[in-house]
DOLUM-799770 format. One record per residue (C-alpha): residue number from 1; residue in one letter; chain; x, y, z. Coordinates in steps of 0.5 Angstrom, whole numbers. Example, Ala and Ser with C-alpha at 12.3 -4.5 7.8 and 13.67 -1.06 7.14 Angstrom:
BEGIN
lumvo = 1	kolpa = A	roza = A	u = 25	v = -9	w = 16
lumvo = 2	kolpa = S	roza = A	u = 27	v = -2	w = 14
//
This chain:
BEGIN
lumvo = 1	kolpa = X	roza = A	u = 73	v = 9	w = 204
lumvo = 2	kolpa = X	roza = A	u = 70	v = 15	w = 206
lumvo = 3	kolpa = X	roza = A	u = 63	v = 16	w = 208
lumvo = 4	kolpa = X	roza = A	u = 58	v = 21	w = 210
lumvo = 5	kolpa = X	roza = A	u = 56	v = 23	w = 217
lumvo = 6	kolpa = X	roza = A	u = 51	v = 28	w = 219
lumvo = 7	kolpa = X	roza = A	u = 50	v = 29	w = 228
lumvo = 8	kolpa = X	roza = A	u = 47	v = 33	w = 231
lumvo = 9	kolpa = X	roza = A	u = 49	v = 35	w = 238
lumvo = 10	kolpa = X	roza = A	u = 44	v = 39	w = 244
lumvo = 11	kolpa = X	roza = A	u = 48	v = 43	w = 249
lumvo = 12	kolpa = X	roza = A	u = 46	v = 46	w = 255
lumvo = 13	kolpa = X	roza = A	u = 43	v = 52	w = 256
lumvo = 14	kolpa = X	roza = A	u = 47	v = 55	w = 262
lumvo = 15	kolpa = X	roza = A	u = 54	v = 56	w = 257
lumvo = 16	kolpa = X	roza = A	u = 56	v = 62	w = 256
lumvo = 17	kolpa = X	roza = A	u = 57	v = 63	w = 248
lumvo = 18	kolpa = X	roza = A	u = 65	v = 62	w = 249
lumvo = 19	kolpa = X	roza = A	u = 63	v = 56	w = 252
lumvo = 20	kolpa = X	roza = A	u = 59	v = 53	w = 247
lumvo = 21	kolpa = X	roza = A	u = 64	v = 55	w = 242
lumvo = 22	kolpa = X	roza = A	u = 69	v = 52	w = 245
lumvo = 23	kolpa = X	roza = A	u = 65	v = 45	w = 246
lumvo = 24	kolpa = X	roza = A	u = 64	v = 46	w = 239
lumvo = 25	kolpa = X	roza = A	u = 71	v = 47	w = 237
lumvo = 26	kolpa = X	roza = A	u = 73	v = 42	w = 242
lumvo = 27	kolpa = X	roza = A	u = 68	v = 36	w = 237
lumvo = 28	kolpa = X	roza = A	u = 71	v = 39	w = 231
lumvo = 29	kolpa = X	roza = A	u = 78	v = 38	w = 233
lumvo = 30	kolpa = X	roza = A	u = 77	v = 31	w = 234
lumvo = 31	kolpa = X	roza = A	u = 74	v = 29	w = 227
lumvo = 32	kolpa = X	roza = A	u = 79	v = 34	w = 223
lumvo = 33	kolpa = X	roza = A	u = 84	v = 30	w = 227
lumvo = 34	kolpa = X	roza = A	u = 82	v = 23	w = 226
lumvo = 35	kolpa = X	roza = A	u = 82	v = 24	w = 219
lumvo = 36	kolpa = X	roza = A	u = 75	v = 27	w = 217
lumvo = 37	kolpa = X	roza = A	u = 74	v = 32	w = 212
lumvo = 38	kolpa = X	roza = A	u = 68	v = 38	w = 215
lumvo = 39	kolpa = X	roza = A	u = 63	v = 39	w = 209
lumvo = 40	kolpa = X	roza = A	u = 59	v = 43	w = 213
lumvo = 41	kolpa = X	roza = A	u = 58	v = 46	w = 220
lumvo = 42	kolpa = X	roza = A	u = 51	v = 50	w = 223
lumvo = 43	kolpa = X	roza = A	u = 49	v = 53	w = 229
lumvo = 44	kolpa = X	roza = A	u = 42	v = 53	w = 231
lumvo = 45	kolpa = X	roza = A	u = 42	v = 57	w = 236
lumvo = 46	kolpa = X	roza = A	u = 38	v = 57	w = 243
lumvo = 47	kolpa = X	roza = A	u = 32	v = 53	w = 243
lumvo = 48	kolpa = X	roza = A	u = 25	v = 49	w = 247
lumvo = 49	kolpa = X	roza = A	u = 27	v = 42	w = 246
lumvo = 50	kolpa = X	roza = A	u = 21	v = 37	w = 246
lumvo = 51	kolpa = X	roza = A	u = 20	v = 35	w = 252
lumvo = 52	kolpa = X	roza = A	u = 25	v = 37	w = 259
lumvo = 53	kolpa = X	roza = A	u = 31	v = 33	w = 258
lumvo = 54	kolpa = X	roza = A	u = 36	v = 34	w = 265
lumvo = 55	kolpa = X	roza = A	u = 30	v = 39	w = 268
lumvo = 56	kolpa = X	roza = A	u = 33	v = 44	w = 263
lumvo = 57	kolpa = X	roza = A	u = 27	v = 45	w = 257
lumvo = 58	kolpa = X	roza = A	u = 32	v = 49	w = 252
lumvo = 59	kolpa = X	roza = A	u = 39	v = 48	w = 248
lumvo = 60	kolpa = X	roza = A	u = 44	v = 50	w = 244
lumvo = 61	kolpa = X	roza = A	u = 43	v = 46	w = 237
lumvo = 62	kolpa = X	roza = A	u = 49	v = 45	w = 233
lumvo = 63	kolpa = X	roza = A	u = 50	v = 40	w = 226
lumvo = 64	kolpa = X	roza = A	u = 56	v = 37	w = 223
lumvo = 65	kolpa = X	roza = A	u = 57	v = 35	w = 217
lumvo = 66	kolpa = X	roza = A	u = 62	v = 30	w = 215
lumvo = 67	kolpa = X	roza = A	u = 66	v = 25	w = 211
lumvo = 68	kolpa = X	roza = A	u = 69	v = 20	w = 215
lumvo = 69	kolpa = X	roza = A	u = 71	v = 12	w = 216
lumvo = 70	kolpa = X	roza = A	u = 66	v = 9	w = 220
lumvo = 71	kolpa = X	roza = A	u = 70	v = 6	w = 226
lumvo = 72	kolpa = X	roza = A	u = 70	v = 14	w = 228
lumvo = 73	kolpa = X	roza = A	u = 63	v = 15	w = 229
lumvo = 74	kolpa = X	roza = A	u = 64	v = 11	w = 236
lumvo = 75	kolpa = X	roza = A	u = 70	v = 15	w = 238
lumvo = 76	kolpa = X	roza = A	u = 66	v = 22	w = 237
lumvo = 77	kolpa = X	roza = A	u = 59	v = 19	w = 241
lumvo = 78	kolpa = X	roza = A	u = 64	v = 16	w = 247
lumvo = 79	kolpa = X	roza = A	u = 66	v = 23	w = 246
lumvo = 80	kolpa = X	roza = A	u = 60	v = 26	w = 247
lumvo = 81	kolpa = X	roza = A	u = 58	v = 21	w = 253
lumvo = 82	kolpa = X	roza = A	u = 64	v = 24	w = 257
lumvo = 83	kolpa = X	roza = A	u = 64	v = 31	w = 256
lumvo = 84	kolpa = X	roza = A	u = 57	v = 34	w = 262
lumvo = 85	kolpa = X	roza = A	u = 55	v = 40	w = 257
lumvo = 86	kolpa = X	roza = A	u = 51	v = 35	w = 253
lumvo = 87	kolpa = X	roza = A	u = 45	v = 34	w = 253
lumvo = 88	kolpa = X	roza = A	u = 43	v = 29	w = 247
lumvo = 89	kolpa = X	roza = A	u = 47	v = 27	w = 241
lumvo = 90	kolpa = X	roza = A	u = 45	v = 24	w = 235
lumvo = 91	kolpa = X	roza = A	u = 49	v = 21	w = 228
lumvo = 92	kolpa = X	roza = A	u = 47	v = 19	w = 222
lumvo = 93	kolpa = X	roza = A	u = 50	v = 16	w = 216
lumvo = 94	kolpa = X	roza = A	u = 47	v = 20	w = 210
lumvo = 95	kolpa = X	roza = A	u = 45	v = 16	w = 202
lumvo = 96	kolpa = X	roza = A	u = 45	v = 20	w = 197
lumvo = 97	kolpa = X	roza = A	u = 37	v = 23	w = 198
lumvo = 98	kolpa = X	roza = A	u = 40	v = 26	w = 205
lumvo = 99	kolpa = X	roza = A	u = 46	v = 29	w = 201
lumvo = 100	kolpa = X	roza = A	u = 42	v = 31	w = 196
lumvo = 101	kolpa = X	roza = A	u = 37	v = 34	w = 201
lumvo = 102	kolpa = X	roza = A	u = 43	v = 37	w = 205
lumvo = 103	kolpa = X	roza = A	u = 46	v = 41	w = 199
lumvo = 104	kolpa = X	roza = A	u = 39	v = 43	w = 196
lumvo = 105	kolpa = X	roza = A	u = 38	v = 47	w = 204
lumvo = 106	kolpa = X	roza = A	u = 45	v = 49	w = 205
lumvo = 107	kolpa = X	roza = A	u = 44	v = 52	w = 197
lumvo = 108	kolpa = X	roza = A	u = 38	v = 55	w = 200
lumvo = 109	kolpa = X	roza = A	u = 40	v = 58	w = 206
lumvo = 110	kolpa = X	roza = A	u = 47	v = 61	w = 202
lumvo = 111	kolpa = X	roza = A	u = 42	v = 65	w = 198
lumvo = 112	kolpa = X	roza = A	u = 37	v = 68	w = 204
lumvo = 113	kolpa = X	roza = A	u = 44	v = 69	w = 207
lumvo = 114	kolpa = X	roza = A	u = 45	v = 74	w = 201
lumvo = 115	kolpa = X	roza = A	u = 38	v = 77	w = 200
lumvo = 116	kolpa = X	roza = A	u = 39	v = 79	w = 207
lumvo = 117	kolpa = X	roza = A	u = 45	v = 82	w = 207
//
């Protein structure tokens, strides 16, 4: 049975665009092809982290959104620990106020995307 994940990624600051997006696609490609299905994808964009993490104090955040079986999670975390352009890395397993929340905001952000544009 499929689950519902969300993980949320930090990548360095000193990436040029078509590196974040490759880096991206990279983490993308390992859930497509192992079986999970994206349900939703956002770029955070550059911001300060919290506190300075490998002496960088920003980072390129990033969101998927996923259904997958559980055994997949690992997969995409080793990944994560492997690949040098990450800086922190958390995934989350989502119930059903999580994913109710999720769609309300990306509802919410569809219809200010719409008065913008």
């Amino acid at each position: 049975m499929l689950k519902d994940y969300e993980t949320v990624f930090i990548l360095t600051p000193v990436l040029s665009d078509d590196q974040a997006k490759e880096a991206v696609s990279k983490f993308k490609s390992l859930l497509t092809s192992s079986g999970a299905q994206m349900v939703n994808e956002e770029n955070w964009g550059l911001k300060k982290l919290a506190y300075p993490i490998q002496k960088k104090s920003s980072g390129f955040y990033y969101l998927l959104q996923f259904k997958a079986e559980g055994t997949l999670v690992a997969d995409l975390e080793v990944a994560y620990k492997r690949d040098e352009r990450v800086l922190r890395f958390l995934t989350v397993s989502l119930d059903k106020h999580a994913l109710a929340y999720s769609i309300k905001r990306k509802s919410k952000s569809l219809n200010s995307q719409k008065v913008n544009a």
